[in-house]
FIFIKE-586332 format. One record per residue (C-alpha): residue in three letters; z, x, y. Coordinates in steps of 0.001 Angstrom, whole numbers, padded with zeros to 6 digits, always signed. Example, Ala and Ser with C-alpha at 12.3 -4.5 7.8 and 13.67 -1.06 7.14 Angstrom:
2
ALA+007800+012300-004500 SER+007140+013670-001060 
END
This chain:
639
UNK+051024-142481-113626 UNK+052362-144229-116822 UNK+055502-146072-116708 UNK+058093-146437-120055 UNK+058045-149527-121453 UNK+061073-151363-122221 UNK+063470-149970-124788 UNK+064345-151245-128149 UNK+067170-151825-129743 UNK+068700-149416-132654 UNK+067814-150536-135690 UNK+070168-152872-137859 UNK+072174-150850-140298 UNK+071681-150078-143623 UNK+073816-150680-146807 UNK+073648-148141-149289 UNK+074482-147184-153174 UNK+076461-150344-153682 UNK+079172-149295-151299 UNK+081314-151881-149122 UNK+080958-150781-145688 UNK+083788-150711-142738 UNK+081720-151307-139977 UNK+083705-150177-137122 UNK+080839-150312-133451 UNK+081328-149154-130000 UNK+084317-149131-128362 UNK+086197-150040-131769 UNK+085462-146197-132989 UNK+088094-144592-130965 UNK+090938-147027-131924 UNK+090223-146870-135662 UNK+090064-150685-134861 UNK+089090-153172-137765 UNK+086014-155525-137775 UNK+086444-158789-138120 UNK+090304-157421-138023 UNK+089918-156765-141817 UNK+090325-153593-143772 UNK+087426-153379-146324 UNK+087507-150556-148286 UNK+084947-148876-151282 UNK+086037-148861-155198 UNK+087573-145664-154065 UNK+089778-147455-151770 UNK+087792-145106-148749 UNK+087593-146277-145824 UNK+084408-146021-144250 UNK+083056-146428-140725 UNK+079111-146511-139846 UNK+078418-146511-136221 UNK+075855-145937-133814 UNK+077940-143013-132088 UNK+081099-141053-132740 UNK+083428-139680-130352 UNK+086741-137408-131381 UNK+089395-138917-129112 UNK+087753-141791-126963 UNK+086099-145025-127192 UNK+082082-144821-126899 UNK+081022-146287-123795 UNK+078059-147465-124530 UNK+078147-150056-127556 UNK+074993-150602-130078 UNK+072875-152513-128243 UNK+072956-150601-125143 UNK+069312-150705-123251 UNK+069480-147052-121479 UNK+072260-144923-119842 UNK+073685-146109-116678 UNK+072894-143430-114507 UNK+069222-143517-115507 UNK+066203-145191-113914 UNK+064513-147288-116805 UNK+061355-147607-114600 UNK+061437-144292-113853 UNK+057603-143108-113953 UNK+056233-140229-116696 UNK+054396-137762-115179 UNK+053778-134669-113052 UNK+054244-131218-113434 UNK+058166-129499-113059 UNK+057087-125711-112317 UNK+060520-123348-111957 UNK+061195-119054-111880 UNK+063116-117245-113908 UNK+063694-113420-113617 UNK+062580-110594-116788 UNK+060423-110876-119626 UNK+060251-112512-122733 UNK+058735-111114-126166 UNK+059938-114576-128616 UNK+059204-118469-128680 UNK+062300-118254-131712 UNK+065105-119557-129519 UNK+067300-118641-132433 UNK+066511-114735-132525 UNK+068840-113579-129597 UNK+070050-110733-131432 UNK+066233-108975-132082 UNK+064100-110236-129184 UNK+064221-112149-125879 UNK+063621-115921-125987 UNK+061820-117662-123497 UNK+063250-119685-121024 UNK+063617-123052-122738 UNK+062101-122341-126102 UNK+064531-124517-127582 UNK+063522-127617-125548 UNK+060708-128351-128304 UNK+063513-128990-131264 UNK+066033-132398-131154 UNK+069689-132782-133200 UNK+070298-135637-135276 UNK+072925-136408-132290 UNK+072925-135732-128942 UNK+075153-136216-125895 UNK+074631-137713-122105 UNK+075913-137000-118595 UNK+078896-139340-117853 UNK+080760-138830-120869 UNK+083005-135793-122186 UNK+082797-135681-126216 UNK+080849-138640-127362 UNK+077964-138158-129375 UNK+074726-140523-130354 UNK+072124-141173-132974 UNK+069297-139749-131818 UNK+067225-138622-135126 UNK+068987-140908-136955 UNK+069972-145094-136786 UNK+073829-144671-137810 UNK+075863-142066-139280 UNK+078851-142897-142130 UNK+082239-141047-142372 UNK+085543-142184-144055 UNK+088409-142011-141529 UNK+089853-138737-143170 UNK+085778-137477-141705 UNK+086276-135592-145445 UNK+082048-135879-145359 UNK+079515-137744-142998 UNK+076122-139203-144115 UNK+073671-139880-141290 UNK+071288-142475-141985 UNK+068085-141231-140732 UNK+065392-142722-138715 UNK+062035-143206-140788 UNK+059978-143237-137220 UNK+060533-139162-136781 UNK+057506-137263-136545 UNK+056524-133282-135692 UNK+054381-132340-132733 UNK+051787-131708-135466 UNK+052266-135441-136738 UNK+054103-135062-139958 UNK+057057-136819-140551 UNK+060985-135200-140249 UNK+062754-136454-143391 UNK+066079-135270-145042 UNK+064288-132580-146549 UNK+064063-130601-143068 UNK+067423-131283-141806 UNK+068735-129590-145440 UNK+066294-126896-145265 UNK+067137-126295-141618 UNK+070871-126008-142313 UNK+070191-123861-144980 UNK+067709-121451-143009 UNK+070458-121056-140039 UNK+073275-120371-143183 UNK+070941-117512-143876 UNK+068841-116094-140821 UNK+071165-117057-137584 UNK+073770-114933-135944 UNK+076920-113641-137928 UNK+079202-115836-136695 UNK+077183-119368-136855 UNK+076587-118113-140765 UNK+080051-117137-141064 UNK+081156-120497-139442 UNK+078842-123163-141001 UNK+079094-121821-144028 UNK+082751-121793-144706 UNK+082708-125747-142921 UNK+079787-127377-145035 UNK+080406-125947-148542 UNK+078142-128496-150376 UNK+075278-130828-148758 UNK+072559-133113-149904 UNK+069686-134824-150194 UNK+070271-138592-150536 UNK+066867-139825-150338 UNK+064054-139545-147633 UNK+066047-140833-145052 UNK+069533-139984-145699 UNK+071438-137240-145484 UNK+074872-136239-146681 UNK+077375-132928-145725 UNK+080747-132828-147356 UNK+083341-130404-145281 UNK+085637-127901-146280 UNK+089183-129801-146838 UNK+090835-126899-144977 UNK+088921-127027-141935 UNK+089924-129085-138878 UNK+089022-132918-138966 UNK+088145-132732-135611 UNK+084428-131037-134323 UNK+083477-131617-137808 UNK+080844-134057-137128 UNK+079751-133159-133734 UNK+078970-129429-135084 UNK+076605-130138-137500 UNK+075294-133281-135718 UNK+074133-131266-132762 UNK+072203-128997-135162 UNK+068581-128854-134528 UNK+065973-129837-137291 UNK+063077-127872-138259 UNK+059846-128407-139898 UNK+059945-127319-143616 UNK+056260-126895-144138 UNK+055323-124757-141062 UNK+058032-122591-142470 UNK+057298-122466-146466 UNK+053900-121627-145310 UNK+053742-118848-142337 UNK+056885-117582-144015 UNK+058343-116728-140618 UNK+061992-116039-140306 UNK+064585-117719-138530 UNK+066277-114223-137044 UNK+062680-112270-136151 UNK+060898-112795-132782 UNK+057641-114499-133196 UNK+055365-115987-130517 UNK+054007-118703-132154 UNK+057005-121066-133458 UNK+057652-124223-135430 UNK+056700-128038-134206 UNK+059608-129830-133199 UNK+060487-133242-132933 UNK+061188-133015-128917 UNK+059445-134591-126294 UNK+057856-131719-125219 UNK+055658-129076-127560 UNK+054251-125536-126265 UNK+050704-125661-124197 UNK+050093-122216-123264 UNK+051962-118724-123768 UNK+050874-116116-121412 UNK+053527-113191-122324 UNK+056049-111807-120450 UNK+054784-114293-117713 UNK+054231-117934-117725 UNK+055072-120166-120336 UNK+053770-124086-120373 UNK+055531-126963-122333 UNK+053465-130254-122329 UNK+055067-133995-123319 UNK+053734-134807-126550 UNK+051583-137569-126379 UNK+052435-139007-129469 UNK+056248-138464-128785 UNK+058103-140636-131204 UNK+061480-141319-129336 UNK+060005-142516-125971 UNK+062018-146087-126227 UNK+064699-145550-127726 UNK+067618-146247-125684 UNK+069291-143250-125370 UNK+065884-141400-124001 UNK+064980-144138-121753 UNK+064779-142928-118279 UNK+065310-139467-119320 UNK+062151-136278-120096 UNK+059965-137960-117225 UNK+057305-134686-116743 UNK+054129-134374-117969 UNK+054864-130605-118023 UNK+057498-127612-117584 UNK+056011-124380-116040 UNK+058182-122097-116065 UNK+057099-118103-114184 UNK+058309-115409-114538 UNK+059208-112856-112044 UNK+060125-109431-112100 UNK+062911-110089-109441 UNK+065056-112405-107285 UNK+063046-111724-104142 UNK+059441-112137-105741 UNK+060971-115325-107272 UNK+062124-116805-103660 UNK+058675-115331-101927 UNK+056726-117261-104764 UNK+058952-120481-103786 UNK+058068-120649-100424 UNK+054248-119815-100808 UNK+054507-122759-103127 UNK+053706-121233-106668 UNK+056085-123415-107827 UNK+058103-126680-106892 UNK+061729-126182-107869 UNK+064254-123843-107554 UNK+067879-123927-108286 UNK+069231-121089-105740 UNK+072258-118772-106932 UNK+072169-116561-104334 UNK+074669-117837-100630 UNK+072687-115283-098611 UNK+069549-116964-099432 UNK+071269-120221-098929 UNK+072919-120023-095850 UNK+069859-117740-094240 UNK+066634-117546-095686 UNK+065590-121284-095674 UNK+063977-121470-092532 UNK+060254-120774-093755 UNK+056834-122589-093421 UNK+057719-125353-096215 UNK+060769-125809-094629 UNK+059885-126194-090838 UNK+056843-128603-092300 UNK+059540-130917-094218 UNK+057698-129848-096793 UNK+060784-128679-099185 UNK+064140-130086-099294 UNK+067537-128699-099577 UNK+069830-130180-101363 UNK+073692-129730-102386 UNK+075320-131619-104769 UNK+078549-132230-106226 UNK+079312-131438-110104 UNK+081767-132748-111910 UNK+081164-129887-114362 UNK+083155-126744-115385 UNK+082308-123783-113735 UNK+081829-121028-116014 UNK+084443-118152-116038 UNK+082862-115722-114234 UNK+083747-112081-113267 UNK+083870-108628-114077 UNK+084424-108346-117488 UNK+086220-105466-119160 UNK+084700-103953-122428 UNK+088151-103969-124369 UNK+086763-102238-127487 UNK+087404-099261-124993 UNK+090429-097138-125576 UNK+090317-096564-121570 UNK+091227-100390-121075 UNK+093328-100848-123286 UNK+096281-100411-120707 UNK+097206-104225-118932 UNK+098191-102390-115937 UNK+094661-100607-115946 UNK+093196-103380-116108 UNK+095080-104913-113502 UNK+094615-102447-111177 UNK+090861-102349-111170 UNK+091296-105763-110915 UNK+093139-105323-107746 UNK+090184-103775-105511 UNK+087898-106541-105943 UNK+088261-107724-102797 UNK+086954-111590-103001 UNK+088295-112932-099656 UNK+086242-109853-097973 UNK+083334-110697-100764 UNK+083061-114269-099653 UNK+083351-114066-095939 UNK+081206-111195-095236 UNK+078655-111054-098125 UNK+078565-115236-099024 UNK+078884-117040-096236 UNK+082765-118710-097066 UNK+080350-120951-099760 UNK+082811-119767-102456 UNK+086074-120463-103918 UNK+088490-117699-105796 UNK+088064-118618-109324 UNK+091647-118670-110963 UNK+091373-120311-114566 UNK+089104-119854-117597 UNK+089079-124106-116783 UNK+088832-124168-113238 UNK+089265-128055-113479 UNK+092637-129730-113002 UNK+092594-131317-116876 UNK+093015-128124-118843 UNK+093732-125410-115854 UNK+097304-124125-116277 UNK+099378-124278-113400 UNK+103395-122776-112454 UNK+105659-122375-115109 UNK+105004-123679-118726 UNK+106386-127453-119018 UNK+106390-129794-121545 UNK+104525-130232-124559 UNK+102568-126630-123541 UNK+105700-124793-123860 UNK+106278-126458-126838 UNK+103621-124874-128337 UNK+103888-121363-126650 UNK+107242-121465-127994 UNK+106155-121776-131272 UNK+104294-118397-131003 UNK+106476-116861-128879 UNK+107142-113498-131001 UNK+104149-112681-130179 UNK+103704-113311-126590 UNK+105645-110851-123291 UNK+108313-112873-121824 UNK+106924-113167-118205 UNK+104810-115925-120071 UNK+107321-117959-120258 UNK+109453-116805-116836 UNK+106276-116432-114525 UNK+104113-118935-113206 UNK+100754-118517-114463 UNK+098900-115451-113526 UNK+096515-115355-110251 UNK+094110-113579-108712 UNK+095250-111424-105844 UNK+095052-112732-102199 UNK+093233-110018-099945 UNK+092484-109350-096852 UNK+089601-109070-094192 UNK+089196-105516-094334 UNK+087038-103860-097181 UNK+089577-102124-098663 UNK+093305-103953-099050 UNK+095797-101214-098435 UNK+098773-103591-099650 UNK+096628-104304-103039 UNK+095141-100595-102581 UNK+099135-099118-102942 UNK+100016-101795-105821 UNK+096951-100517-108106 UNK+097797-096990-107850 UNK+101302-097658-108929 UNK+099854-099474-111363 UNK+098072-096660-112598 UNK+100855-094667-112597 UNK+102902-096633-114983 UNK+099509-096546-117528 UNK+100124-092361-117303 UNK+097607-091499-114250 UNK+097841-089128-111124 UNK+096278-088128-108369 UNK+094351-084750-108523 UNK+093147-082413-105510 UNK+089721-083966-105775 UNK+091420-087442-105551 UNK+090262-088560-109001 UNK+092774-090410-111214 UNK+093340-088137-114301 UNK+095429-089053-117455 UNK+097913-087004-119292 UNK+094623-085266-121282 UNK+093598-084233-117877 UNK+090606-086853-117855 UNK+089130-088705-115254 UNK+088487-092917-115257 UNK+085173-093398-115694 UNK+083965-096634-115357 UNK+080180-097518-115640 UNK+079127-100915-114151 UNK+076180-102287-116135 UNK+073475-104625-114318 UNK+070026-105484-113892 UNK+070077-108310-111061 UNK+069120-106820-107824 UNK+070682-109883-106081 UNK+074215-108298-107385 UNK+073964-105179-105580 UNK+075759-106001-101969 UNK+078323-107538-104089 UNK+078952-104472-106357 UNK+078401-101680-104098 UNK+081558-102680-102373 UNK+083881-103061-105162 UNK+082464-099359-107148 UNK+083050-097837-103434 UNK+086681-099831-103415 UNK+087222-098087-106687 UNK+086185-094693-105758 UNK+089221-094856-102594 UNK+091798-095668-105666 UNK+090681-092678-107557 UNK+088216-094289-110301 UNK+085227-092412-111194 UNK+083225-095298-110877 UNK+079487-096052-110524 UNK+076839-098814-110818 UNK+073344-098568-112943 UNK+070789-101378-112645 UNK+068742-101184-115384 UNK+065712-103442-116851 UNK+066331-106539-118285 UNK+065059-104758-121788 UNK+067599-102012-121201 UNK+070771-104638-120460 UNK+069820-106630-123057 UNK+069780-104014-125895 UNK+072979-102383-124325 UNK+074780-105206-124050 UNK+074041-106625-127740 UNK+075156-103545-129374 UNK+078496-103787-126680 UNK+077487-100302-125127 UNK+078794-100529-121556 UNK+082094-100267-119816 UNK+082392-103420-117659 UNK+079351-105878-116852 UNK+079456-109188-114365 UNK+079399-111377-116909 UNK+081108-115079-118146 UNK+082890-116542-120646 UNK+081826-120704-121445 UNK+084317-123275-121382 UNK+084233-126679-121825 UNK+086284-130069-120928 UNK+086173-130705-124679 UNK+087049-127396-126920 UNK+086882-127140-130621 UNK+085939-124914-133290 UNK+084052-122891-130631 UNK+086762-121312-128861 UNK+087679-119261-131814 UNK+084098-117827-131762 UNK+084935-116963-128255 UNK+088347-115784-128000 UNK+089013-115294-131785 UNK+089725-111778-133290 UNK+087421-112567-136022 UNK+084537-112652-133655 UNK+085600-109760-130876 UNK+081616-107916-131291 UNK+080666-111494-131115 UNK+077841-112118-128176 UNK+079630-115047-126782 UNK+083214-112979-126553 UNK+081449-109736-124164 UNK+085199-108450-123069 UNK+085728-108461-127160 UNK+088961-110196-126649 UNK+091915-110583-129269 UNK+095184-112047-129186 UNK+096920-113361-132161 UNK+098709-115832-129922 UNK+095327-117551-129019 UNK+094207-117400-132618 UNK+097202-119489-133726 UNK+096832-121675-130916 UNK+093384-122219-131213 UNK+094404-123765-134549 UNK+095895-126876-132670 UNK+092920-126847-130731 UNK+090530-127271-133789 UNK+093412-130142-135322 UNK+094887-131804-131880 UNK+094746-135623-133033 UNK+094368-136439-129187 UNK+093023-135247-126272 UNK+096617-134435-124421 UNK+097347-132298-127881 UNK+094190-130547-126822 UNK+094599-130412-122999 UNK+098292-128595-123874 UNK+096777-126262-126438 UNK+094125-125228-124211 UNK+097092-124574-120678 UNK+098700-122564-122936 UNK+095579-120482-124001 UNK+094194-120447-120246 UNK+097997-119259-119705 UNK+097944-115997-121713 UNK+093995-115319-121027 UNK+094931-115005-117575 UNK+097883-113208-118413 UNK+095942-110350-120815 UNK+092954-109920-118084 UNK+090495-108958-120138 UNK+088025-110147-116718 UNK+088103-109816-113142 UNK+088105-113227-111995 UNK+085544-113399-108906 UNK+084176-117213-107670 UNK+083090-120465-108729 UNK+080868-122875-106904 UNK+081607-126853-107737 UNK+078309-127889-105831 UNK+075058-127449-107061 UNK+072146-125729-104467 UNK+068469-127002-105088 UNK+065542-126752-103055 UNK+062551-128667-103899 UNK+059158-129551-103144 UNK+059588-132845-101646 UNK+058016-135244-104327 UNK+061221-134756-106924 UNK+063565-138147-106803 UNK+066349-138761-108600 UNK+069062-141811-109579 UNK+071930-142836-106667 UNK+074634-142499-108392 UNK+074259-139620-110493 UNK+076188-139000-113330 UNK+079835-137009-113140 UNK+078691-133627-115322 UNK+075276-131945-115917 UNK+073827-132492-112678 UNK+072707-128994-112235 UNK+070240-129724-114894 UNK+069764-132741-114134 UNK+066146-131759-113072 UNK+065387-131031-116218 UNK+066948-134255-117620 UNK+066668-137383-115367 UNK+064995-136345-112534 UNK+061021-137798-111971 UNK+058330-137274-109514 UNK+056766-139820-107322 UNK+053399-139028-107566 UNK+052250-140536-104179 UNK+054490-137786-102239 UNK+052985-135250-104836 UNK+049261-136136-103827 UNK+049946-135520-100111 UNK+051968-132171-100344 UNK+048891-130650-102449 UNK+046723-132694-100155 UNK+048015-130847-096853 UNK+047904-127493-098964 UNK+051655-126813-099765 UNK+051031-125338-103429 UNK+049063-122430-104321 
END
């Protein structure tokens, strides 16, 4: 067992090309605060901060000779072996290629940003590839000042040729939208020297998200791809070196897949990894189900699982391992947001086009049935695309929210502004609500629908609603089975095919399905990305699956991208969650704000933990004490 040795210090910064330098550090960033309480400007009369960090609204918290993150153990030991499940296949180590092959599970861990972000902040972002980054206040450019210490898994050194070469690679080969995106935000970029690196942004685009987008771009190595001539958007097995902590071992296909800590890891002491990537290994199997994956748990095949499933949670963990003390279960708080997760409607449909359709379907999903008979009462009724109470709307619009739904109200219904904002249905006990049961078929009557001698729902065309539920988690069955049958008593032709993961996967990509369970991604800090998930410019996009549009959210999303502060945001945001709940374009089903894990008793991690990321903080922060690791394999608990 190895433990880290003390961390350094970032290195002093750098003056370059004759410039006078504003030198603005830690907590000074977020108030535009002076050093030394003196403006200095450049012949240009630019201001320009360097810094450590950048955050778009806040102060940094941690200033620029910080020693580690607070919620971190510095002496936390380095070594071990983190083995974890995951259900399907894979046929790719190109995490980029989502759109021709299927990744495996953390192929991406190998590759590192020139920034990167930590657990107990929202929206601050630090040098990790590089020792500062430059920007004038107007963030018309940035420069990062790279570190010179950066090498490869294969030992060559990162310089500012890769990061260019990477941008340009993911301008070219990565999905439509990132190209589409990045492209029109970075119009020119270049090559300083060795070590530094300048982009220059498009004048028109938002100030703020500018530099966090293309600082958490990963870097690439140049040479490995000049010379195998892979492409960026092709599955390929064998895949670049990165600059990460951990590099590939051993590939076994469709089955296991083996990352091993670099032994010659650059970053190990710098502060912002210290206490942080503390295995000596990630195993990850692969399973062809849920139920394999929990039988292989128990027999030991592996050490860690994060459990999704309440049955399994509230019944099944009464096995050998467990009766020995061998594994422990665990539930934890998170501070993060859930993601917005239902049933989501395939909109490019002409047969959902109708609100009240949609609304009606809606209506026989039956959570309060759902979550004390199937889950155990472990859930909650998820109401808000930000189930959190900073950007969840709530009653009538108020303030500066209305404000800004006001200014697109032309194109908005009026109960968004008379209503309080939409929620789900409450149910009842039985499977079938006859109240909500009675309201959906009127429903369906005002979108043109009636009741035939067979009992099917049939338009004015004479045709019946056929709705196809698309899945290929087996774990999802006692919860869909329920709702198809709930649908089939209102008159829906409906019915549920579990396919392979090879089957979903090209369906889904290419948008052919009806409705899927399925989830949108939010965040406590939203930018440029919502527009890629909500915009109309991106409805085939993968990360928008209901292919949502609303010309309301695209204007507002504007004064997301531009808000100067974070209430701007927060307001921006209500009034998005306001009309997203409003349009339905997904069933809203549960959220979960603890985290379930089950372990192998020889996993510790820091008291306190951090607010957000704690479900992965396993993969993060976590270590194992190698003592307890001995005697579990020494009294035969692994396989």
């Amino acid at each position: 067992m190895k433990n880290r040795p003390k961390a350094r210090a970032i290195a002093a910064q750098r003056d370059k090309d004759g410039r006078l330098k504003h030198w603005v550090m830690g907590s000074l960033i977020g108030v535009g605060a002076l050093f030394a309480g003196a403006e200095v400007f450049a012949e240009s009369h630019e201001t320009v901060i360097e810094s450590h960090g950048y955050n778009d609204y806040d102060e940094l918290k941690y200033g620029p000779d910080f020693e580690h993150l607070d919620y971190v153990n510095p002496d936390a030991p380095i070594g071990g072996e983190l083995s974890i499940s995951t259900i399907g296949t894979f046929d790719s180590m190109n995490p980029v290629a989502t759109l021709s092959g299927r990744p495996g599970a953390l192929s991406s861990v190998m590759y590192e940003a020139i920034l990167t972000t930590n657990s107990d902040e929202v929206g601050s972002y630090y040098c990790l590839l590089c020792e500062t980054l430059e920007y004038p206040e107007d963030k018309a450019w940035v420069i990062f000042n790279l570190r010179d210490d950066v090498t490869f898994s294969d030992g060559t050194p990162m310089t500012a040729q890769d990061v260019v070469f990477t941008h340009e690679l993911f301008r070219e080969q990565s999905t439509p939208s990132y190209r589409a995106g990045i492209t029109q935000l970075i119009p020119e970029y270049e090559v300083i020297d060795d070590y530094t690196v300048k982009f220059t942004f498009n004048p028109e685009s938002p100030q703020r998200g500018r530099i966090g987008q293309i600082g958490l771009s990963i870097v690439m190595s140049k040479a490995w791809f000049e010379e195998t001539e892979t492409r960026l958007d092709e599955p390929t097995m064998e895949m670049s070196p990165g600059t990460g902590e951990y590099m590939t071992g051993s590939v076994d296909a469709g089955r296991q897949i083996i990352y091993r800590r670099n032994p010659d890891y650059w970053g190990q002491d710098i502060p912002i990894n210290v206490g942080r990537g503390n295995y000596d290994a990630i195993r990850i199997e692969y399973f062809t189900d849920t139920s394999a994956a929990f039988e292989a748990f128990k027999s030991g095949e592996f050490n860690f699982r994060a459990e999704t499933s309440s049955i399994n949670w509230a019944t099944s963990y009464d096995f050998p391992a467990m009766q020995k003390e061998w594994v422990v279960k665990d539930e934890l708080e998170d501070g993060d947001l859930p993601l917005a997760t239902g049933f989501v409607f395939n909109l490019r449909r002409e047969k959902f086009q109708d609100l009240n359709v949609r609304r009606a379907l809606g209506l026989m999903f039956n959570f309060t049935w759902t979550n004390s008979n199937l889950q155990y009462d472990l859930f909650k009724q998820r109401e808000s695309f930000w189930e959190n109470e900073r950007l969840k709307a709530t009653g009538l619009p108020e303030g500066r929210e209305l404000e800004l739904l006001e200014t697109v109200r032309d194109l908005l219904p009026e109960e968004i502004f008379t209503e309080p904002a939409f929620l789900p249905h409450e149910s009842g006990d039985r499977p079938v609500d006859r109240r909500n049961l009675r309201r959906a078929l009127a429903l369906m009557e005002e979108a043109g629908y009636t009741s035939g001698a067979d009992g099917l729902l049939r338009d004015a065309d004479g045709r019946t609603l056929d709705v196809e539920f698309l899945e290929t988690r087996q774990s999802v069955d006692r919860i869909l089975n329920p709702y198809v049958e709930n649908l089939r008593q209102l008159g829906v032709n409906a019915s549920y095919n579990r396919v392979d993961p090879s089957q979903y996967q090209a369906r889904t990509q290419s948008n052919d399905f009806d409705m899927i369970r399925d989830y949108y991604l939010t965040g406590l800090l939203e930018g440029r990305g919502l527009s890629q998930r909500f915009g109309c410019e991106n409805k085939d996009d993968v990360f928008n699956p209901a292919g949502y549009c609303s010309a309301a959210v695209d204007e507002l999303a504007k004064t997301v991208e531009t808000a100067a502060d974070y209430d701007e945001m927060a307001a921006a945001v209500k009034a998005i969650d306001r009309i997203l709940r409003y349009d339905y374009p997904i069933v809203p089903t549960w959220y979960n704000d603890t985290v379930w894990l089950a372990y192998y008793d020889m996993f510790e991690y820091p008291d306190p933990l951090p607010e957000f990321s704690v479900g992965l903080g396993y993969l993060d922060y976590w270590w194992i004490n190698q003592d307890k690791a001995d005697a579990l394999r020494a009294a035969g608990a692994f396989r």
